[in-house]
C-alpha positions as CSV (number, residue, x, y, z in Angstrom):
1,X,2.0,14.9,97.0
2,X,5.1,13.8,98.4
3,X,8.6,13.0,96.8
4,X,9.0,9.7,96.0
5,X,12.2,8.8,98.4
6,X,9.3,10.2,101.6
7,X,6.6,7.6,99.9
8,X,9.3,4.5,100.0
9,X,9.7,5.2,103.9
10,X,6.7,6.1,105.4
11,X,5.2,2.5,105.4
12,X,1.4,2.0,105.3
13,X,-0.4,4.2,107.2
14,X,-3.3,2.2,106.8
15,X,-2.1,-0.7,108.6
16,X,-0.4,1.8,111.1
17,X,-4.3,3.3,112.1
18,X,-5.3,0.0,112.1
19,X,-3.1,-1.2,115.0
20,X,-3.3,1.9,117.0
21,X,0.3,2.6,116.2
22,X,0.2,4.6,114.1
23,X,-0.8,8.5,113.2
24,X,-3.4,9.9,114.5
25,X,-5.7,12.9,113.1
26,X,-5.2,16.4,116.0
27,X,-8.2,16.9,117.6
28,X,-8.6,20.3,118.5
29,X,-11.1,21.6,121.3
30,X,-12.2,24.7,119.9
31,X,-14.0,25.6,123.0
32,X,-10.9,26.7,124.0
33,X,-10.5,29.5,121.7
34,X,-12.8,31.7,123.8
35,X,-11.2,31.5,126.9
36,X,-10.6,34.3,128.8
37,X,-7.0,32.9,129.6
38,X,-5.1,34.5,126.8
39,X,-2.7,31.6,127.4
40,X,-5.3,29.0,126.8
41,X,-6.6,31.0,124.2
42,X,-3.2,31.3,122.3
43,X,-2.5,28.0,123.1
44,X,-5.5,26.5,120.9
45,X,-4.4,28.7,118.3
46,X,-1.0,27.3,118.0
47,X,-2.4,23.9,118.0
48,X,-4.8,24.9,114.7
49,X,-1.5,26.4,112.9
50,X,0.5,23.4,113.7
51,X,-2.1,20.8,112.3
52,X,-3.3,22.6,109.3
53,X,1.3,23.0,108.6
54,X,1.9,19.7,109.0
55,X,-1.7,17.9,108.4
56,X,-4.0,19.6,106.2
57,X,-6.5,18.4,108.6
58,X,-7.8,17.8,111.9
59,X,-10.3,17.1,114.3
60,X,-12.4,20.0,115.9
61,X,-14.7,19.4,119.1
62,X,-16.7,22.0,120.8
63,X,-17.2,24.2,117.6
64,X,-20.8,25.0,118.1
65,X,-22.0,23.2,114.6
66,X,-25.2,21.9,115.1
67,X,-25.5,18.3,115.1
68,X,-28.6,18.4,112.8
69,X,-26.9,20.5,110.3
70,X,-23.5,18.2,110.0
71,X,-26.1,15.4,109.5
72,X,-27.5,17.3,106.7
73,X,-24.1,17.7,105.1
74,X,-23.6,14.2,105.5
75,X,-25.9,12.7,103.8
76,X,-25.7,15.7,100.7
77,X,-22.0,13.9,100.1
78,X,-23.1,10.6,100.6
79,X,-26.0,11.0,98.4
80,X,-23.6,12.6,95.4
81,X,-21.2,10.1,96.3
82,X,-24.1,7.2,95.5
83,X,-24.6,8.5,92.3
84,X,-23.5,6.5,89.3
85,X,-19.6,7.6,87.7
86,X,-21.6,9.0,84.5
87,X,-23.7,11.8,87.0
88,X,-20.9,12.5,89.0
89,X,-18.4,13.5,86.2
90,X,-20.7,16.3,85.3
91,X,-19.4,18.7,88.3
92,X,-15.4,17.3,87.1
93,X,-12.8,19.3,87.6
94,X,-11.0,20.5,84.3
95,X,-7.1,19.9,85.7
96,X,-5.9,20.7,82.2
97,X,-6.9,24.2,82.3
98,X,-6.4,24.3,85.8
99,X,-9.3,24.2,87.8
100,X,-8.6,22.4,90.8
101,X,-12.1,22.6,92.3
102,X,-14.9,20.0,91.8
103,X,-15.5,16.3,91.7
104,X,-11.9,14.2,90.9
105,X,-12.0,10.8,89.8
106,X,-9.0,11.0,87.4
107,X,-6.5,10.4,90.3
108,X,-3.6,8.8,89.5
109,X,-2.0,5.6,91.3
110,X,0.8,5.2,92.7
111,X,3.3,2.2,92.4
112,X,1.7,-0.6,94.5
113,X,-2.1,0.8,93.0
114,X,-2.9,2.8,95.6
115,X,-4.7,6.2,94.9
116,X,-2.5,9.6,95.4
117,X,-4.4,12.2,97.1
């Protein structure tokens, strides 16, 4: 969540990714955290630190998940995610006691309707 002067100026992020111009997700070769360069090694590290600080999120290549398994896990989300409002609210999360974990559809919008994350 961000203060609301940072939300007037970064623009739309969406439109930025859509052009190409705009940010764009790390992506992390994890393949290089087993290097026997320590440098190398150290290197990959800093790059994980830096985009979990200042992106929560990011990209990871080479990490040795099978592909079958991330398929798997796919379609699990994508079939909760096809179930109707009703079935989903079930696993809710309960922000007023403060459980942050489980399924959120009470988000709240923001000023020009979009969703906050």
């Amino acid at each position: 969540i961000r203060p609301q002067e940072e939300l007037s100026s970064i623009g739309d992020v969406f439109e930025e990714v859509k052009n190409n111009e705009g940010p764009q997700v790390p992506t992390i070769d994890l393949m290089e955290i087993e290097s026997e360069d320590r440098v190398v090694r150290e290197k990959c590290r800093e790059e994980i630190v830096k985009a979990a600080k200042e992106w929560g999120v990011m990209h990871l290549v080479n990490h040795g998940i099978p592909d079958d398994l991330i398929d798997r896990v796919r379609k699990a989300g994508q079939a909760f995610f096809d179930l109707p409002i009703e079935e989903k609210e079930k696993y809710a999360n309960d922000q007023a006691s403060g459980n942050v974990q489980g399924y959120g559809s009470k988000l709240a919008n923001n000023a020009s309707g979009q969703l906050e994350w």
